[in-house]
C-alpha positions as CSV (number, residue, x, y, z in Angstrom):
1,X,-23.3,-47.8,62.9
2,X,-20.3,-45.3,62.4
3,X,-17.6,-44.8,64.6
4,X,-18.8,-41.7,66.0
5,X,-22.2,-43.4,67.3
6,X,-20.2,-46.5,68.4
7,X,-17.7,-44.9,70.5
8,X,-20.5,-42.7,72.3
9,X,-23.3,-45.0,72.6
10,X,-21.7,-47.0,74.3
11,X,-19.4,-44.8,76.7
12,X,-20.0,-45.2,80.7
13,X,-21.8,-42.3,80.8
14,X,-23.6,-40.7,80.3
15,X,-26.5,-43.2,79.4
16,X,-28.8,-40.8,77.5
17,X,-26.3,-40.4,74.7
18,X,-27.0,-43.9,73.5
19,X,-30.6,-42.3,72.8
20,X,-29.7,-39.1,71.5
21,X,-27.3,-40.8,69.0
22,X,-29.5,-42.2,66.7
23,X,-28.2,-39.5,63.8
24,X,-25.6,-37.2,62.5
25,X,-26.9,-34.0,63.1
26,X,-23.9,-32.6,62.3
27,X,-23.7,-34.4,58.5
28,X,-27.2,-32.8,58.1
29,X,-26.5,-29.2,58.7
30,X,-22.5,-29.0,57.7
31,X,-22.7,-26.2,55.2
32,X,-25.2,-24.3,57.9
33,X,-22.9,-24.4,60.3
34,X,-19.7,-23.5,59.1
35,X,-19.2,-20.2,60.6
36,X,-19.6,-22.1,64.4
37,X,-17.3,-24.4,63.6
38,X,-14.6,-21.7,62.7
39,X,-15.5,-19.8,66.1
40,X,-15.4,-23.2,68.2
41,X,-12.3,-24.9,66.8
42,X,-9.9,-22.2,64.9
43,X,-7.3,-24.3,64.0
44,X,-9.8,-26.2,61.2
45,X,-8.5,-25.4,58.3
46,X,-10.9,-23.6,55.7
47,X,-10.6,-26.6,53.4
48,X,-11.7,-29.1,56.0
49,X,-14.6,-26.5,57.2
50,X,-15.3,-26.3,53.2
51,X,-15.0,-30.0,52.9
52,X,-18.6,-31.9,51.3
53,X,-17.5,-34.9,53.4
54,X,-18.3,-33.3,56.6
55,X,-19.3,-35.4,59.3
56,X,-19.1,-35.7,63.2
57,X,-16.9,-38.4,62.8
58,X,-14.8,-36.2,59.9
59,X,-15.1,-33.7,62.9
60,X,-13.9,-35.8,65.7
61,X,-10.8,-36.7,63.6
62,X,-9.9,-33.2,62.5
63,X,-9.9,-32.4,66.0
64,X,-8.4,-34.8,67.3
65,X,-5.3,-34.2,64.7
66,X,-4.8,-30.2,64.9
67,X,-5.7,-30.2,69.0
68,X,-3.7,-33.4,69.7
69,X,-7.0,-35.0,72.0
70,X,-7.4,-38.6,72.5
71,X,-10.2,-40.3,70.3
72,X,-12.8,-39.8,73.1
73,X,-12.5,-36.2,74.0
74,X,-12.5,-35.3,70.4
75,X,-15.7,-37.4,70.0
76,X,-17.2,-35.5,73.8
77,X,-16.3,-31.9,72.1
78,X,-18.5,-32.9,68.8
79,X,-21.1,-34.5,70.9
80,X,-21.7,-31.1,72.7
81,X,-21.1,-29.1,70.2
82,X,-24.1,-30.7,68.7
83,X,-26.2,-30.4,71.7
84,X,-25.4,-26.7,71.6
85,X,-26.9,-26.7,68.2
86,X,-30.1,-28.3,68.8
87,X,-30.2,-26.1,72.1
88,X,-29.6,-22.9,70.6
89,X,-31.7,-20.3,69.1
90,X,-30.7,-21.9,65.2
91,X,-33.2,-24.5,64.7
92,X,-31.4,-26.5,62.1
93,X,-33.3,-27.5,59.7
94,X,-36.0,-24.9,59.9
95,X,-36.9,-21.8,57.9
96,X,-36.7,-18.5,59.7
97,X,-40.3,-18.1,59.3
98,X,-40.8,-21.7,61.2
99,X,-37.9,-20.2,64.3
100,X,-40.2,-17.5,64.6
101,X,-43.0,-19.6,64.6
102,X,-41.9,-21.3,67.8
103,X,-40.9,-18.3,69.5
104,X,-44.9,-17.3,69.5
């Protein structure tokens, strides 16, 4: 198990996340999701947006460095960030064909 899904699955609260946590969402969709990350967190630099080795924990750790955030807020800002993406009208991982699809 990474860091990422260490440090949260087992926070206090809340309890669900140990569920939710079971992949990086975030790994999967990196290049997709570039543009949000710029707009969320703008002091990322464009190499670390543009970096192939991006990760929620690689996330976590970026922002814990440029916004100067404890270990566990940075990890609480990726975790809902990601539950913004799977909330939000961008279904990763699906065609725009299969959004509209859903939307029926």
């Amino acid at each position: 198990m990474s860091d990422y899904l260490s440090d949260l699955a087992f926070a206090p609260e809340p309890q669900q996340w140990k569920l939710r946590l079971s992949e990086d969402r975030i790994r999967e969709h990196w290049n997709e999701i570039s543009a949000r990350l710029r707009r969320r967190w703008r002091k990322l630099t464009e190499e670390e947006i543009l970096s192939p080795d991006g990760s929620a924990e690689y996330l976590a750790r970026a922002i814990q460095q440029h916004y100067g955030l404890a270990r566990r807020e940075a990890l609480l800002q990726v975790f809902e960030f990601e539950c913004e993406l799977q909330g939000s009208r961008l279904r990763l991982g699906l065609s725009p064909s299969d959004r509209r699809s859903l939307h029926k």
